[in-house]
Chimera marker file (.cmm) of the C-alpha trace (Angstrom):
<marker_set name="trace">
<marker id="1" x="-46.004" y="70.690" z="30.319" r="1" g="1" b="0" radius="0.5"/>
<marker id="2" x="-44.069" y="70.614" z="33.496" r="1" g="1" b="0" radius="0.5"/>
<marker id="3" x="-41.175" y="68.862" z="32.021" r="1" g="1" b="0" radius="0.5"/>
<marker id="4" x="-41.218" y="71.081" z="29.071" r="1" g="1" b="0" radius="0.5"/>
<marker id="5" x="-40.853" y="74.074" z="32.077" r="1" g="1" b="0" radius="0.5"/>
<marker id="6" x="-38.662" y="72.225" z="33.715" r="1" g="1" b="0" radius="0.5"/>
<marker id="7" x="-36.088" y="71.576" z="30.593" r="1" g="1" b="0" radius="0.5"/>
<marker id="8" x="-36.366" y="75.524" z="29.989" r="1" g="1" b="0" radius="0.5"/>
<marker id="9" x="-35.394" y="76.252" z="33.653" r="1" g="1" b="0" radius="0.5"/>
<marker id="10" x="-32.183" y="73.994" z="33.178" r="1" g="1" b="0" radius="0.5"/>
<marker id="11" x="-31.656" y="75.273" z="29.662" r="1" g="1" b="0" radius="0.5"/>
<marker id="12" x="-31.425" y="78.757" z="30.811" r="1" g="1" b="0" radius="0.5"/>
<marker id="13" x="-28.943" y="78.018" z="33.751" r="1" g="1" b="0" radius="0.5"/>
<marker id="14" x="-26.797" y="76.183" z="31.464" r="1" g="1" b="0" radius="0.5"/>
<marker id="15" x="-27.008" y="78.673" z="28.682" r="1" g="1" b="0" radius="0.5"/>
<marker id="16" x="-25.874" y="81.562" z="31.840" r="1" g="1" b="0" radius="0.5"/>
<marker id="17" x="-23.155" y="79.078" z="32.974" r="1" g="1" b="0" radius="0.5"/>
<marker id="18" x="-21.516" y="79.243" z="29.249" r="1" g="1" b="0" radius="0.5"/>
<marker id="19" x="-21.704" y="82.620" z="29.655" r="1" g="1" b="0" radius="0.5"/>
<marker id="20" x="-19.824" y="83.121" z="32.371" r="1" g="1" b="0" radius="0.5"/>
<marker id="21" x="-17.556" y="80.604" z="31.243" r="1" g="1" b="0" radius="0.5"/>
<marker id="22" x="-17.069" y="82.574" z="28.412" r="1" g="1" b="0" radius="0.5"/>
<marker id="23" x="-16.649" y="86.065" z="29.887" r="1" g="1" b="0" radius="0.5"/>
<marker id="24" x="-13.940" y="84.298" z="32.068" r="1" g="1" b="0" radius="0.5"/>
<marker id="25" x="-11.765" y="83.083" z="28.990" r="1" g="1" b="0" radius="0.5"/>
<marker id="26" x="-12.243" y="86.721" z="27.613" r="1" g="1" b="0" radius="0.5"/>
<marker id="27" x="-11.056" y="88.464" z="30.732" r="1" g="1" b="0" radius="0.5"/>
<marker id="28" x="-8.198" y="86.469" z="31.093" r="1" g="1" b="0" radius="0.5"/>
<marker id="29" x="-7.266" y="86.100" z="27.733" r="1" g="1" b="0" radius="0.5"/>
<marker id="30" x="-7.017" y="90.497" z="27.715" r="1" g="1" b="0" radius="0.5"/>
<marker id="31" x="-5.204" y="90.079" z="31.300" r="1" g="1" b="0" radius="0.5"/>
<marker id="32" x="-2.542" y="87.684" z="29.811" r="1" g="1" b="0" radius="0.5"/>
<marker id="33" x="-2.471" y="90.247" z="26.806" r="1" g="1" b="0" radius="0.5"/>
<marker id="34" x="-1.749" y="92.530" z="28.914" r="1" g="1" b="0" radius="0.5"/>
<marker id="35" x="1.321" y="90.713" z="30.217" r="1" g="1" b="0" radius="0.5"/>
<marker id="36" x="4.792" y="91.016" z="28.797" r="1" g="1" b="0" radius="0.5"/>
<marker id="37" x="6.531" y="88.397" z="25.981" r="1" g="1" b="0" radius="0.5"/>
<marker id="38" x="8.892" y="87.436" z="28.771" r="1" g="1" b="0" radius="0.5"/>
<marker id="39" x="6.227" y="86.561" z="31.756" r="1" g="1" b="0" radius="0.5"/>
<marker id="40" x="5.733" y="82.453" z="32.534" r="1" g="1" b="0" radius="0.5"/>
<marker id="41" x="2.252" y="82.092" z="32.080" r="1" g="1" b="0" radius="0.5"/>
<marker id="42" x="1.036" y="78.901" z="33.419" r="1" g="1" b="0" radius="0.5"/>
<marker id="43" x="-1.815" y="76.623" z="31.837" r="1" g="1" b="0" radius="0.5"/>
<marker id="44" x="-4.093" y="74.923" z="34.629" r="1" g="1" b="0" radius="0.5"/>
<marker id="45" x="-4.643" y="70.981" z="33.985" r="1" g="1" b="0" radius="0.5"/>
<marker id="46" x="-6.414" y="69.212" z="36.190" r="1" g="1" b="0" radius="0.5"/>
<marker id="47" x="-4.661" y="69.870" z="39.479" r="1" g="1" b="0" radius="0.5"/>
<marker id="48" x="-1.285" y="71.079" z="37.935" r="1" g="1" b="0" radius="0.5"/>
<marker id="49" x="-0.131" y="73.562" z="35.876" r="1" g="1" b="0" radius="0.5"/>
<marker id="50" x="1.642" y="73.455" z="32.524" r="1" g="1" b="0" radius="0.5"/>
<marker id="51" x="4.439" y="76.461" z="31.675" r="1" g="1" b="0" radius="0.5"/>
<marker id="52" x="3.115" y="77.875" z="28.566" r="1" g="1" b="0" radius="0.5"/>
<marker id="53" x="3.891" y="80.361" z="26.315" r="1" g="1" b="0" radius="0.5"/>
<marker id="54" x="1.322" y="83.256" z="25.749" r="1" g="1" b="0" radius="0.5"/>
<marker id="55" x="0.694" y="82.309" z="21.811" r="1" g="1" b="0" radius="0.5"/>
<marker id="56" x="-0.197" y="78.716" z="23.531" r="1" g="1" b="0" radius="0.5"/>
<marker id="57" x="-2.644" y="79.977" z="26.344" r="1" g="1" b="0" radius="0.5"/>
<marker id="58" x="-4.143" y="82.526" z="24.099" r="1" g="1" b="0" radius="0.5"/>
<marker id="59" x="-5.439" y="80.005" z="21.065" r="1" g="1" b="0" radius="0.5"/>
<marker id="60" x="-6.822" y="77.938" z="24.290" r="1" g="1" b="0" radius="0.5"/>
<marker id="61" x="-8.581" y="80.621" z="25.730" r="1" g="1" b="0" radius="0.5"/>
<marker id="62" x="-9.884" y="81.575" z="21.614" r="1" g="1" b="0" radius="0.5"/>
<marker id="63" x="-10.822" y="77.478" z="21.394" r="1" g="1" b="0" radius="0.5"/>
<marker id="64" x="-13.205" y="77.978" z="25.186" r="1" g="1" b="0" radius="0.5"/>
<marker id="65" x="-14.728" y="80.932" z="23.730" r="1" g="1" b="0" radius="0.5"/>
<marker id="66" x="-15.954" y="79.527" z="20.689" r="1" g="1" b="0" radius="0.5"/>
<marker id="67" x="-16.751" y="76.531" z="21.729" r="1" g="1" b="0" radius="0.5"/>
<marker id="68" x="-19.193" y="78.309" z="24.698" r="1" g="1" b="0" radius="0.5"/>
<marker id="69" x="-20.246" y="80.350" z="21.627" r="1" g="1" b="0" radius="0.5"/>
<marker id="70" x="-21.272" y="77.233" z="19.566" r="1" g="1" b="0" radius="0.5"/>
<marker id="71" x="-22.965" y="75.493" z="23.045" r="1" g="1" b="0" radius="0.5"/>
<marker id="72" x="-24.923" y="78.844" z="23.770" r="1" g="1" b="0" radius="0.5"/>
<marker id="73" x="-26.416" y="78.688" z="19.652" r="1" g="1" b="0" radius="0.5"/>
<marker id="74" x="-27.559" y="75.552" z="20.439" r="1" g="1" b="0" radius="0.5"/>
<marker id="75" x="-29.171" y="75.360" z="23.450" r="1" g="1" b="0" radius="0.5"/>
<marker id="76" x="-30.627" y="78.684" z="22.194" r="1" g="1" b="0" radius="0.5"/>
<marker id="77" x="-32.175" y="76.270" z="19.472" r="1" g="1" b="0" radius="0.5"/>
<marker id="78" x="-33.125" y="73.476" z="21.638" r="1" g="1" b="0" radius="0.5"/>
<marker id="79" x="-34.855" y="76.506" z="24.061" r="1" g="1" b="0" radius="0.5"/>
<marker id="80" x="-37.157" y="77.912" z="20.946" r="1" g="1" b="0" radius="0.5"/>
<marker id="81" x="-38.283" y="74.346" z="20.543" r="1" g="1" b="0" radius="0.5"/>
<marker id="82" x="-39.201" y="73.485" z="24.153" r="1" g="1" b="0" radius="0.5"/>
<marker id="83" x="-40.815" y="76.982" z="24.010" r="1" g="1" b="0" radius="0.5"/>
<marker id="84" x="-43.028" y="75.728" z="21.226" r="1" g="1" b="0" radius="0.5"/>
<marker id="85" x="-43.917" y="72.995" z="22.270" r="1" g="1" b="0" radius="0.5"/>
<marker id="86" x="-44.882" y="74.406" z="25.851" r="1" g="1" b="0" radius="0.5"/>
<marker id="87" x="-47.389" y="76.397" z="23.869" r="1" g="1" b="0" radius="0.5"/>
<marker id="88" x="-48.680" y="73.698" z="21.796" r="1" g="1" b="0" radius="0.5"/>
<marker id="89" x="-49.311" y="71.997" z="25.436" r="1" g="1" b="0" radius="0.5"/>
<marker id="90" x="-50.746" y="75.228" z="26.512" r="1" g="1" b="0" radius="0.5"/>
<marker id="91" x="-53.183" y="75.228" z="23.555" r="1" g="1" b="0" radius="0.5"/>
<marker id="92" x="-54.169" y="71.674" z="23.896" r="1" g="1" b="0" radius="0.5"/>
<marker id="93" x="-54.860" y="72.190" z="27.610" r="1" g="1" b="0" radius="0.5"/>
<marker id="94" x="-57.072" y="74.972" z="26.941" r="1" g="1" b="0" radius="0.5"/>
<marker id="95" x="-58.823" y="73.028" z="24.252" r="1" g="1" b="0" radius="0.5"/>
<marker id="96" x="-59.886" y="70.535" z="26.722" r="1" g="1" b="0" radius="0.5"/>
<marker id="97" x="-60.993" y="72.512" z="29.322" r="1" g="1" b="0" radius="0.5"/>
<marker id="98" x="-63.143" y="74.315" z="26.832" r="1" g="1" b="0" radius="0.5"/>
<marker id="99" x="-64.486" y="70.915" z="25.251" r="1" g="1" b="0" radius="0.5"/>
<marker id="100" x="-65.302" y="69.910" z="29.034" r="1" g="1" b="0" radius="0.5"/>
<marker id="101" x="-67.144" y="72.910" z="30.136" r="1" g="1" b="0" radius="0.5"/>
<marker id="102" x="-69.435" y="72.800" z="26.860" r="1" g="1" b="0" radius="0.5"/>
<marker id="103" x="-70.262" y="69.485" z="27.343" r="1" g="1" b="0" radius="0.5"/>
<marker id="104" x="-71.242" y="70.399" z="31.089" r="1" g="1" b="0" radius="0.5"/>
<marker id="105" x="-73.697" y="73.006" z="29.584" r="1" g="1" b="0" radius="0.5"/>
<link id1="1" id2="2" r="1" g="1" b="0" radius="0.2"/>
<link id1="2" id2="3" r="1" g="1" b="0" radius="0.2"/>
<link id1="3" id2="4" r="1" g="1" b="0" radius="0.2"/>
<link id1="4" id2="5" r="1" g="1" b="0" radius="0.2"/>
<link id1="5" id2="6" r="1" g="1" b="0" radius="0.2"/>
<link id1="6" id2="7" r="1" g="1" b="0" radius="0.2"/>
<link id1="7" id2="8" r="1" g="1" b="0" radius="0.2"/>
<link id1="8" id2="9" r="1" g="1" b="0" radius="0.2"/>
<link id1="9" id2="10" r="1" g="1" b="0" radius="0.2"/>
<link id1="10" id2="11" r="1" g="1" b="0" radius="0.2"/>
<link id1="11" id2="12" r="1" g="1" b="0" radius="0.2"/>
<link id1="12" id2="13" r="1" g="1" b="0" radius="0.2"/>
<link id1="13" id2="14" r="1" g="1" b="0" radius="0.2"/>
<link id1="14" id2="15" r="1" g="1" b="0" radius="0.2"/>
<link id1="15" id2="16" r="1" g="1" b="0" radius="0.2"/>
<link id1="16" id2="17" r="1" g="1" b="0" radius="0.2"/>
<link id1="17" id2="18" r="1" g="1" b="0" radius="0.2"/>
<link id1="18" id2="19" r="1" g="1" b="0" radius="0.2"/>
<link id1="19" id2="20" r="1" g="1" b="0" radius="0.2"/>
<link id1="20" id2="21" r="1" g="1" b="0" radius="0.2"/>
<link id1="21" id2="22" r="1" g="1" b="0" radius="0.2"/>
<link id1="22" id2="23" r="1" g="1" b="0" radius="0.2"/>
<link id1="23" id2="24" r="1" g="1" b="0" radius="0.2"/>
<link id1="24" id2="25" r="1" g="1" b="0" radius="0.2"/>
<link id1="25" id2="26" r="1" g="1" b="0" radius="0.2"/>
<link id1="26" id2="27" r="1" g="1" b="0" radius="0.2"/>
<link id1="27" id2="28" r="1" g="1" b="0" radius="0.2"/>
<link id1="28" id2="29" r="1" g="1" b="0" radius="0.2"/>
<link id1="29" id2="30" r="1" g="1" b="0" radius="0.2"/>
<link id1="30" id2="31" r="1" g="1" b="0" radius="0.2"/>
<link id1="31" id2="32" r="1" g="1" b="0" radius="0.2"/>
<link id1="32" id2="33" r="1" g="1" b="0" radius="0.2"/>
<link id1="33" id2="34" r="1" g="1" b="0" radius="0.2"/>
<link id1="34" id2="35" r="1" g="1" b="0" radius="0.2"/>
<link id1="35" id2="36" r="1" g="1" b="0" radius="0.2"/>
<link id1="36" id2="37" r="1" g="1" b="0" radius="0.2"/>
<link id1="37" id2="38" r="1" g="1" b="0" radius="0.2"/>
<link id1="38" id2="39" r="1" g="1" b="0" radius="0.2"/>
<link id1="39" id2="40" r="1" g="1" b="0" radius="0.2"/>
<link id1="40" id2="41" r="1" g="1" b="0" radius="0.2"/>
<link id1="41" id2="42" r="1" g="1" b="0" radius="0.2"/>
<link id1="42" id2="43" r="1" g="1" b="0" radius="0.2"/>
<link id1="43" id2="44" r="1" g="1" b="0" radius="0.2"/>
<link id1="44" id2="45" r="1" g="1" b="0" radius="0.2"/>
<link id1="45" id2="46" r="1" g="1" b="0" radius="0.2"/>
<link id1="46" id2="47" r="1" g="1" b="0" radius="0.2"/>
<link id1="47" id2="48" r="1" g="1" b="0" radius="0.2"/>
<link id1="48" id2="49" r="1" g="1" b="0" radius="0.2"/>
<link id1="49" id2="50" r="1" g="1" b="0" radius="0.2"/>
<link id1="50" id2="51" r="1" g="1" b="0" radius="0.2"/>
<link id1="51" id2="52" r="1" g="1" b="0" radius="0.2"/>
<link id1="52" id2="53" r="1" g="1" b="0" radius="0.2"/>
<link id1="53" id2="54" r="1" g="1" b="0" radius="0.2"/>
<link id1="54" id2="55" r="1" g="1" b="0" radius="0.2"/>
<link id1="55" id2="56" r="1" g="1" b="0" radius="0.2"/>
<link id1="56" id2="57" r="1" g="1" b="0" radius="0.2"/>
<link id1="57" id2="58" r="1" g="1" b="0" radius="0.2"/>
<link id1="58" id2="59" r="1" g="1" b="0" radius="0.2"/>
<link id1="59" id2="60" r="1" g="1" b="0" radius="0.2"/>
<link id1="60" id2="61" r="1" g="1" b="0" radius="0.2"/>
<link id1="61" id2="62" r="1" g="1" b="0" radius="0.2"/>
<link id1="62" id2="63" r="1" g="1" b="0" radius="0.2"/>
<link id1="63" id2="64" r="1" g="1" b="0" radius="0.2"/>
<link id1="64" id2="65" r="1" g="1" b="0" radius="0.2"/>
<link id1="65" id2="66" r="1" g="1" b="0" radius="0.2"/>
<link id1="66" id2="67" r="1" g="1" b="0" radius="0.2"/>
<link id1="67" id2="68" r="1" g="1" b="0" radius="0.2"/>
<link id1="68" id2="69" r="1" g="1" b="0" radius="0.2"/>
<link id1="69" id2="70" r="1" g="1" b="0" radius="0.2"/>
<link id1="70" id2="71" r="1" g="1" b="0" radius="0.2"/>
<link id1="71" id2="72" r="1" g="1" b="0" radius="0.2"/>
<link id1="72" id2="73" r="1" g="1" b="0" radius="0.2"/>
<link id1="73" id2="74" r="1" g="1" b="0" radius="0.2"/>
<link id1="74" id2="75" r="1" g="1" b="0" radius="0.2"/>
<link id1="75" id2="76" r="1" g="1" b="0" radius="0.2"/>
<link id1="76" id2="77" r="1" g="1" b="0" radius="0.2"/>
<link id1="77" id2="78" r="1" g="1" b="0" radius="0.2"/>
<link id1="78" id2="79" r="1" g="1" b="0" radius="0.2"/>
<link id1="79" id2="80" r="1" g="1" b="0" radius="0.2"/>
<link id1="80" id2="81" r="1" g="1" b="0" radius="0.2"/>
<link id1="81" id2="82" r="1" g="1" b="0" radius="0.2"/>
<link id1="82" id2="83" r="1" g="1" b="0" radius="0.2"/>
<link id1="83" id2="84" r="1" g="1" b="0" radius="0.2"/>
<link id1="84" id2="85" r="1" g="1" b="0" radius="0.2"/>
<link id1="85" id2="86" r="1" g="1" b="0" radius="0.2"/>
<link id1="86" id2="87" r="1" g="1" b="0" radius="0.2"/>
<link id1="87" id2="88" r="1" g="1" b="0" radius="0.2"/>
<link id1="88" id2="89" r="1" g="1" b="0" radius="0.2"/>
<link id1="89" id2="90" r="1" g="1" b="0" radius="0.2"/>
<link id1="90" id2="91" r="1" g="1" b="0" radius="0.2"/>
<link id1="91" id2="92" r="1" g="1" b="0" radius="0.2"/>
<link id1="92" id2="93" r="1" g="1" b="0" radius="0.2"/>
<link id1="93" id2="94" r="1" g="1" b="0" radius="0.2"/>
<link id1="94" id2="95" r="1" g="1" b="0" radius="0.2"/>
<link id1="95" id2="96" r="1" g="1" b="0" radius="0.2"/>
<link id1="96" id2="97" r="1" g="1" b="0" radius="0.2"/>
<link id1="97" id2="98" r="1" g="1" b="0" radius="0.2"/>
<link id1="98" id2="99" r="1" g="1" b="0" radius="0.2"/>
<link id1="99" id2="100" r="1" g="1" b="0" radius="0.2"/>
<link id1="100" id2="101" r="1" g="1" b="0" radius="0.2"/>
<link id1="101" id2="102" r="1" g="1" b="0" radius="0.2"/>
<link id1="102" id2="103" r="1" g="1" b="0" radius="0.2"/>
<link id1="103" id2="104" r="1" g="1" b="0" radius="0.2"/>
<link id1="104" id2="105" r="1" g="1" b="0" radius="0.2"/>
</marker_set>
């Protein structure tokens, strides 16, 4: 049961995480919108940065938002599961305690 809590706990920091990584790409993909045709817009690799041209950054930015999108759907999946199953260990600890106290009486 504490593992199943545990697994939650991490599964809901990685599911904000995505999030935020998401929101990022968003923002920046409306700032660079913003921008005009003739601005160098610079990719970020590693520890250097690539010149780009706006069509290029902006289907990258598109790929890291729906990839976050497809890793939130699935952790949200993984999370019902460990919910259930924290229940079923809920319900099974319950049913013992009970079984103990009636054989005590």
């Amino acid at each position: 049961m504490v593992e199943t809590q545990q697994q939650l706990k991490l599964l809901d920091m990685q599911i904000d995480q995505q999030k935020r990584m998401q929101q990022h790409a968003k923002l920046t993909e409306s700032e660079i919108g913003s921008l005009s045709d003739t601005t160098r817009v610079y990719e970020g690799v590693g520890r250097m940065f690539l010149l780009q041209d706006k069509s290029t950054i902006n289907s990258v930015l598109e790929g890291k938002v729906k990839a976050a999108d497809d890793k939130i759907k699935n952790m949200e999946g993984s999370k019902v599961y460990y919910q259930q199953k924290l229940k079923e260990s809920e319900d099974n600890l319950r049913e013992m305690v009970a079984q103990r106290q009636a054989a005590k009486s």
